[in-house]
C-alpha positions in Angstrom: -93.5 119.3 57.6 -94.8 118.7 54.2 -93.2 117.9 50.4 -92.1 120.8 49.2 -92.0 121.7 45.1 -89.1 124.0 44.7 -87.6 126.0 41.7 -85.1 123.9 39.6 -81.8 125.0 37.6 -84.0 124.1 34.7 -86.7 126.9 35.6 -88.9 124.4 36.5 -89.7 122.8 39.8 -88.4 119.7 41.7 -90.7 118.2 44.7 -88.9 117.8 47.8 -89.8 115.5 50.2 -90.3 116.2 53.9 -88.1 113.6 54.7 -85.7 114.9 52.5 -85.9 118.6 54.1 -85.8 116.9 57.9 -82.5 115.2 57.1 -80.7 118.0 55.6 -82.1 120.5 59.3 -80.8 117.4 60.9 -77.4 117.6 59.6 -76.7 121.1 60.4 -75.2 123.4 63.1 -77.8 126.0 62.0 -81.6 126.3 60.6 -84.1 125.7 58.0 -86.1 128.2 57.8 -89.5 127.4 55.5 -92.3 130.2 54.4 -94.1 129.8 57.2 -92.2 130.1 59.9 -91.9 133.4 61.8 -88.0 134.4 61.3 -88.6 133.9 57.0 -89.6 137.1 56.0 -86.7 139.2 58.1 -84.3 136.2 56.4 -85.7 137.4 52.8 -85.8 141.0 53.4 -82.7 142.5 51.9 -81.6 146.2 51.6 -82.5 146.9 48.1 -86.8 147.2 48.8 -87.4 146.6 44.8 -86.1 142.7 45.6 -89.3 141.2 47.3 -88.7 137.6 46.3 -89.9 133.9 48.6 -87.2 131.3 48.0 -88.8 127.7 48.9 -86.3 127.5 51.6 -83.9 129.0 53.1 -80.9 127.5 54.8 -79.4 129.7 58.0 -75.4 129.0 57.7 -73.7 128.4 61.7 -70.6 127.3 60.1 -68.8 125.8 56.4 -70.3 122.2 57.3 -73.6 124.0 57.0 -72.5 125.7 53.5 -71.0 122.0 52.4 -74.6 120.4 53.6 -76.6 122.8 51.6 -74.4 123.2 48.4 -74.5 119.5 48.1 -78.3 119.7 48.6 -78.9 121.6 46.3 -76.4 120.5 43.9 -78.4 116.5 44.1 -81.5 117.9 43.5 -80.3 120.7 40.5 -81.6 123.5 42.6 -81.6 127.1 42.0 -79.4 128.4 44.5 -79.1 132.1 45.7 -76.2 133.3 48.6 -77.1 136.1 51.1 -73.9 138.0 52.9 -75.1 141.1 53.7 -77.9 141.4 51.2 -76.2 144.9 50.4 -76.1 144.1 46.2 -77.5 146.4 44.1 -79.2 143.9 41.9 -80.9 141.5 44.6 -79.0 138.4 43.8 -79.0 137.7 47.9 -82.2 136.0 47.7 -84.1 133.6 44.6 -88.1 133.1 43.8 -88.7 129.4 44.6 -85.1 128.2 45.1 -83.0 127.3 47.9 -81.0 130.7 49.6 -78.3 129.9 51.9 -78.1 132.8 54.3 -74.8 133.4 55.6 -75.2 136.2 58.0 -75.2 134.0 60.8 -71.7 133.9 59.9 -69.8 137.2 61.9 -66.9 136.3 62.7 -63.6 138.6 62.7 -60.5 137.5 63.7 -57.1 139.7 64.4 -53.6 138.8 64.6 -52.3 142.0 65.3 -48.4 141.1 65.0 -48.8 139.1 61.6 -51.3 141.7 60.6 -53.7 139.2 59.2 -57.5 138.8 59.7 -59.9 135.8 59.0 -63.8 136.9 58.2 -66.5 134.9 58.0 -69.0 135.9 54.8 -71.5 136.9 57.1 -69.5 140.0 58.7 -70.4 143.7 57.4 -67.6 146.2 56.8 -68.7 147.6 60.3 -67.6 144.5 61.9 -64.2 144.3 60.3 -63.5 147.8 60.6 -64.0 147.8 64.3 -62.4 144.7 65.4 -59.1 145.9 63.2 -59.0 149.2 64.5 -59.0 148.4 68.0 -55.5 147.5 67.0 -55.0 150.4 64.7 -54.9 148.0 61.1 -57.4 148.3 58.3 -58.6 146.2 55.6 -59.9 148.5 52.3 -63.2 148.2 51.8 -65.8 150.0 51.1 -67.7 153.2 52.4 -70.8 152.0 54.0 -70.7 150.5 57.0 -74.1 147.6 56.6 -72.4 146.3 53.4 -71.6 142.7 53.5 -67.3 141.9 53.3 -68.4 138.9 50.9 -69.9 140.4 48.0 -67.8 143.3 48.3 -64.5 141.5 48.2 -65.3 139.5 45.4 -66.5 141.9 43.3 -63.2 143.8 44.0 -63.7 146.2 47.0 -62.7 150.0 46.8 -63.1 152.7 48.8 -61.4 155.7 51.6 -58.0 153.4 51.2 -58.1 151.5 47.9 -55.4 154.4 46.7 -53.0 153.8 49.1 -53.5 150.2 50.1 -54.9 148.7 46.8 -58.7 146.9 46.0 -60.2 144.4 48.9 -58.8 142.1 46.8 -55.6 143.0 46.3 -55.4 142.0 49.8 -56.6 138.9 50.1 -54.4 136.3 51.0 -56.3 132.9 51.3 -60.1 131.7 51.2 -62.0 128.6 52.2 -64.3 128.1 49.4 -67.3 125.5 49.2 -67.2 124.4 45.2 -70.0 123.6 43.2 -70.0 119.8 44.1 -69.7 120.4 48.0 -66.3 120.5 48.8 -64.5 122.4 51.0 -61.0 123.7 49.8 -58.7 126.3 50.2 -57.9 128.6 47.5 -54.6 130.7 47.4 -51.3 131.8 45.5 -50.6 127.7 46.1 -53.5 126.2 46.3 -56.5 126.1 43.4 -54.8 129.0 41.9 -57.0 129.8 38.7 -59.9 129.6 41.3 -58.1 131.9 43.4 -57.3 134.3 40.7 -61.0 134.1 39.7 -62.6 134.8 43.4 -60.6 138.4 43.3 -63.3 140.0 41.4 -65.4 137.1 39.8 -68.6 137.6 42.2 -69.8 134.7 43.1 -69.9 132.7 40.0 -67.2 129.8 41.5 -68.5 129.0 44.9 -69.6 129.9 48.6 -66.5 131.5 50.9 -66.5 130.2 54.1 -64.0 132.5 55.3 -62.0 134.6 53.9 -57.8 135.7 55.2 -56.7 139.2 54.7 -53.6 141.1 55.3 -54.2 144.2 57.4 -52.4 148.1 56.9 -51.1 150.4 60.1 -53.9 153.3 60.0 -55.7 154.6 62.7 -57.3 155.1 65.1 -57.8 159.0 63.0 -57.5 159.9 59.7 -57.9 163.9 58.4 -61.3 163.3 56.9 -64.8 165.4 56.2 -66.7 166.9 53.6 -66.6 170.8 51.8 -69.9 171.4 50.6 -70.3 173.6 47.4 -73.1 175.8 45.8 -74.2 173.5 43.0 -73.9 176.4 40.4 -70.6 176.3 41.0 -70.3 172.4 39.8 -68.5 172.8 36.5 -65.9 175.1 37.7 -65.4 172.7 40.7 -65.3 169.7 39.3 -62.5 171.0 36.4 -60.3 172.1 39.4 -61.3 169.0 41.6 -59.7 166.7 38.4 -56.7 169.4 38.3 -55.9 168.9 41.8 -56.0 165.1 41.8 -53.4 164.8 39.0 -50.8 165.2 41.8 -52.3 163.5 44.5 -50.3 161.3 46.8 -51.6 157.9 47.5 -52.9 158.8 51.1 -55.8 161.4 49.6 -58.8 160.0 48.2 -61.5 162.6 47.4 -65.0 161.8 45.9 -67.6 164.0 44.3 -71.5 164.0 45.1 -74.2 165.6 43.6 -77.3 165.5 44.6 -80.2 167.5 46.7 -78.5 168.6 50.3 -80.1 166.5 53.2 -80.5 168.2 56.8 -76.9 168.0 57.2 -76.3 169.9 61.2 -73.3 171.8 60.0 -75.0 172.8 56.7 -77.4 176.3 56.9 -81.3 175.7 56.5 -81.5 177.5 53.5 -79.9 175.5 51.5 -81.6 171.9 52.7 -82.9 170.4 49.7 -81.4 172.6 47.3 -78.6 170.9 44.9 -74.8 171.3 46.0 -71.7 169.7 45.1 -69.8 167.8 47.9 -66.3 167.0 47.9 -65.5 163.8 49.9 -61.7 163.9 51.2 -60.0 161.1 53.5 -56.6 161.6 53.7 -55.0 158.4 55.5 -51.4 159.5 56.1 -49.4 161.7 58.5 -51.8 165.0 58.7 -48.7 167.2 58.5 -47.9 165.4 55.0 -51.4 165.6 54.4 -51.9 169.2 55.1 -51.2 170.4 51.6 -52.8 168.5 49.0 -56.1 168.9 51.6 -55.5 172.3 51.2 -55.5 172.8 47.6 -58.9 170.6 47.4 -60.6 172.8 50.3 -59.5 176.0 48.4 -61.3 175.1 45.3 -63.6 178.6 44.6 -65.8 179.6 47.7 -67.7 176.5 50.0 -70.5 177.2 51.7 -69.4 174.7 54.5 -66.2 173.0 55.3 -65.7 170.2 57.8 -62.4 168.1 57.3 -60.7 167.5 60.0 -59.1 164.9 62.2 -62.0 162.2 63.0 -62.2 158.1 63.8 -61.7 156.2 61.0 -64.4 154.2 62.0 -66.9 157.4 61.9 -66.0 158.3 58.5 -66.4 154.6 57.1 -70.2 155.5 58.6 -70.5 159.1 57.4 -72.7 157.7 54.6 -74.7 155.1 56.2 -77.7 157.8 56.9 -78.2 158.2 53.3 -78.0 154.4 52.6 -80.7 152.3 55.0 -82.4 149.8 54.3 -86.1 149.5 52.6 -85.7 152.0 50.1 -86.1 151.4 46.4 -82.8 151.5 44.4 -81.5 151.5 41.0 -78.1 151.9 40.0 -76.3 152.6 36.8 -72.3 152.9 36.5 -69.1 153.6 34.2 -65.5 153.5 34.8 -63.5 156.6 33.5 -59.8 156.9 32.9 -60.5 160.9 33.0 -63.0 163.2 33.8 -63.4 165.2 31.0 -65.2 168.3 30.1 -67.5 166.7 28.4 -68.5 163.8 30.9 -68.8 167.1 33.4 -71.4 168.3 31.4 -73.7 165.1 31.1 -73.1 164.9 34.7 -74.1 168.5 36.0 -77.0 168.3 33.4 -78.5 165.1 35.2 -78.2 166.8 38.5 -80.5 169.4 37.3 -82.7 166.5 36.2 -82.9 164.6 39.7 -86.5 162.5 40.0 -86.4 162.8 44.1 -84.5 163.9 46.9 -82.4 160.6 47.5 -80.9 160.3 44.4 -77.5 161.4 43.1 -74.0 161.1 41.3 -71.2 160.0 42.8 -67.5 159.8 41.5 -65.3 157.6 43.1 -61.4 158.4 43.0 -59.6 155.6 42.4 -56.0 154.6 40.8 -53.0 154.4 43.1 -52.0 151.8 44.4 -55.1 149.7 43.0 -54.1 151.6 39.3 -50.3 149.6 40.0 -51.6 145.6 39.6 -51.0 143.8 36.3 -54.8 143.6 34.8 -54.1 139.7 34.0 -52.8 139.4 38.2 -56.7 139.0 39.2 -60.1 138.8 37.7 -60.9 142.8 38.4 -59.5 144.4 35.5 -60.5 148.1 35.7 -57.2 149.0 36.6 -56.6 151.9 34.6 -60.0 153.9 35.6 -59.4 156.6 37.7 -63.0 157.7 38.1 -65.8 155.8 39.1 -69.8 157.2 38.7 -72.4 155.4 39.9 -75.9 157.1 38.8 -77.6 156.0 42.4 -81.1 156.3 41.9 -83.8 156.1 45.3 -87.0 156.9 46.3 -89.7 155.3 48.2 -92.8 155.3 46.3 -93.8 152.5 44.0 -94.7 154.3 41.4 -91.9 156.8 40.8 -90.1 153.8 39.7 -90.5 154.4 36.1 -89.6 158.0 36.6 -86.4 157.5 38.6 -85.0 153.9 36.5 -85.3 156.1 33.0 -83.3 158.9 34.8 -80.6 156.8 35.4 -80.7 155.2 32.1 -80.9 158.4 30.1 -77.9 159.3 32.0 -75.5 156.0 31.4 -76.0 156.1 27.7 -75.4 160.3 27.5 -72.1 159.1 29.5 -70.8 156.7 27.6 -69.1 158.2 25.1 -66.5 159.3 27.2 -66.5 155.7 29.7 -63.7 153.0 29.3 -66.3 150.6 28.6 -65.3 148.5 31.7 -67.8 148.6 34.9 -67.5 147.5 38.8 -69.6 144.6 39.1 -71.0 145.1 41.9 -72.3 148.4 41.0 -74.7 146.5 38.2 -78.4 146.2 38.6 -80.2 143.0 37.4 -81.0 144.1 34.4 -77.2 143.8 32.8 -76.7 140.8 32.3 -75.6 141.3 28.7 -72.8 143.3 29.7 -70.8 140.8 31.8 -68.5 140.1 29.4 -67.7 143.7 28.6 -67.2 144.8 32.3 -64.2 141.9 32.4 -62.4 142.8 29.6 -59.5 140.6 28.3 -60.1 138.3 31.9 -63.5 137.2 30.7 -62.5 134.4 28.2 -60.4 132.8 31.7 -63.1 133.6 34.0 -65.4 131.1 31.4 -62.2 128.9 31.7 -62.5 128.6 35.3 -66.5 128.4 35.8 -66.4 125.6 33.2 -63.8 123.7 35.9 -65.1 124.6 39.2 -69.2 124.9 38.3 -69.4 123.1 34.7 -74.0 122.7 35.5 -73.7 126.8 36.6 -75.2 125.9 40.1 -73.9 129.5 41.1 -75.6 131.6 38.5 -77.6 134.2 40.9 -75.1 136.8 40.3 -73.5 138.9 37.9 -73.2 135.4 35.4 -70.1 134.2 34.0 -71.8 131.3 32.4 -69.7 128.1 31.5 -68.1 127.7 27.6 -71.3 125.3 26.7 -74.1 127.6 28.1 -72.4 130.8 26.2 -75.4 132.1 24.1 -78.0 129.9 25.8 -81.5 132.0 26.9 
């Protein structure tokens, strides 16, 4: 093993010495991993195939004494210091050029107590995990709706998806973590315990420190929910969507429905002729008593004429995969995202226009339907304030080939700004590509000015700053 020179939190580079690197391997449960051996390049390798970067090392996490070991490594020798959950995030913040990455995947665990109705996750876990292990006993946690995303970075950048409206954010359910701090301790953050840095973990990314594990209370659903998708001619999108907003005015808290428009893959239950032409697809999960449920379905799946309609009764751990085909790994993706408090004619009209617009075959509009219960929490009760949005669009641009990158990121872009006249200004963190950095502050709303509060406390040298940045009072303005 020789002296490394590794990227510093000064954007310059610190030699390591091999002695140095030997005693920190020696003190873990887990590995270092350096370029050249054979496992580093899978360890890199996240899902987002624009992010190709080569941290110096990278530190494979078999438990929190490994987190606390590494943290305080790199917090001695003013590293820059990337976390990898499940590598899922948009913008790439998973893995650093030159720094030191702790890799937490190693990290699965899931945990049940099925008559408290609690769980404990390690960071590592994927939504998969923790929606198998808590179905098997017929609870859920809210997450989100692909399977291969990571429970870390999902949680703490708020966490919505199939349930969010009757069960509130990921966050909202969090009851307890175990968080590694800036100077490499170990402590336990909850309503009584480090409460500002509890309040700022339920939606402040990863700005405050590395969780270790993470305690959730758990919902009775399962093992089926009514769910599926009706898939309509995409000339039909303005009419649709205006009676898709109708019909959610009124919707219980069990029925979640999302729209996506984009170019229809080789779906089996969809007719030839209409592969790869645009449609409109409605999205419904209903997690209640079907009977109850068999109404406001109803009224969505009435909406004009579909050309395919398949909502029925189904696992709930099938429809948290129904997406996962049209998110693998090792494409190229950019996204771009606003919240909305309405869907208005007008932000139907940017939306449909884009959709005629599309660069490639993979990318497309989504809305997210949100409120509910999530729409019920104070703004001030946790760092994730967009609790008055009820819509949710994330512009998903993908594509494969290097050099419709250009093509595809200006797509997006053209389509935020048209959108943003009608947006509440506010956006999901972890719906934010690298490049918007200079709209952190804008995304948190009132909470940002105590989120600065609480990184000044917990992380005052911003050792955690490979995410979307809430930079400490004295770095505000700095380059």
């Amino acid at each position: 093993m020789n002296d490394m020179s590794l990227t510093n939190l000064q954007a310059g580079t610190t030699m390591i010495s091999a002695a140095a690197i030997e005693a920190l391997a020696g003190r873990l449960r887990g590995r270092v991993l350096m370029p050249t051996d054979a496992a580093y390049d899978e360890a890199r390798t996240i899902w987002n195939a624009m992010i190709d970067r080569r941290p110096g090392l990278i530190v494979q996490c078999a438990g929190a004494a490994d987190v606390v070991n590494a943290v305080r490594f790199a917090a001695e020798n003013q590293l820059l210091v990337a976390m990898r959950g499940g590598g899922h995030n948009i913008a790439g913040n998973a893995v650093c050029d030159g720094g030191l990455m702790i890799d937490l995947t190693p990290m699965k665990s899931v945990r049940v107590d099925q008559t408290a109705k609690r769980a404990w996750v390690e960071p590592g876990a994927t939504l998969a995990d923790v929606d198998k292990e808590t179905q098997a006993f017929r609870l859920v946690l809210p997450t989100g709706i692909n399977s291969t995303t990571g429970i870390a970075g999902l949680t703490l950048g708020g966490g919505f998806g199939w349930t969010t409206r009757k069960f509130g954010l990921t966050v909202d359910n969090l009851l307890s973590v175990d968080v590694v701090t800036a100077n490499g301790e170990l402590v336990r953050a909850s309503p009584t315990e480090h409460r500002d840095l509890f309040w700022a973990l339920r939606g402040g990314g990863g700005n405050f420190g590395v969780v270790t594990a993470f305690e959730f209370a758990l919902n009775d659903l399962g093992p089926e929910v009514v769910a599926g998708l009706v898939v309509h001619l995409f000339a039909d999108a303005p009419s649709v969507l205006k009676q898709y907003r109708q019909a959610l005015e009124k919707a219980p808290d069990e029925l979640t429905c999302w729209a996506v428009m984009r170019q229809a893959p080789p779906l089996p239950f969809l007719p030839a002729e209409w592969h790869g032409k645009e449609i409109l697809l409605l999205a419904i999960c209903y997690c209640g008593d079907p009977e109850a449920g068999e109404k406001p379905t109803a009224e969505l799946r009435s909406i004009r004429e579909p050309i395919a309609d398949v909502v029925g009764p189904i696992p709930f751990v099938g429809w948290q995969q129904a997406f996962d085909p049209l998110l693998t790994p090792g494409a190229r993706n950019y996204w771009k995202s606003h919240d909305f408090t309405e869907l208005s004619d007008e932000t139907i009209g940017v939306l449909t226009d884009a959709v005629r617009q599309l660069p490639g075959p993979e990318c497309e509009i989504f809305i997210g339907h949100v409120g509910g219960a999530a729409g019920r929490v104070a703004v001030e009760e946790t760092a994730f304030p967009q609790r008055s949005s009820h819509f949710v669009m994330n512009v998903h641009a993908r594509w494969r080939d290097p050099a419709m990158d250009r093509t595809c990121i200006d797509w997006a872009r053209r389509l935020f700004e048209a959108a943003k006249p009608y947006a509440a200004g506010t956006a999901y963190i972890n719906f934010m590509p690298e490049d918007e950095i200079d709209r952190v502050e804008a995304a948190y709303g009132g909470n940002y000015r105590r989120l600065v509060e609480v990184k000044r406390r917990y992380d005052p040298l911003n050792l955690f700053r490979m995410n979307q940045n809430v930079r400490p009072i004295e770095e505000r303005g700095a380059a």
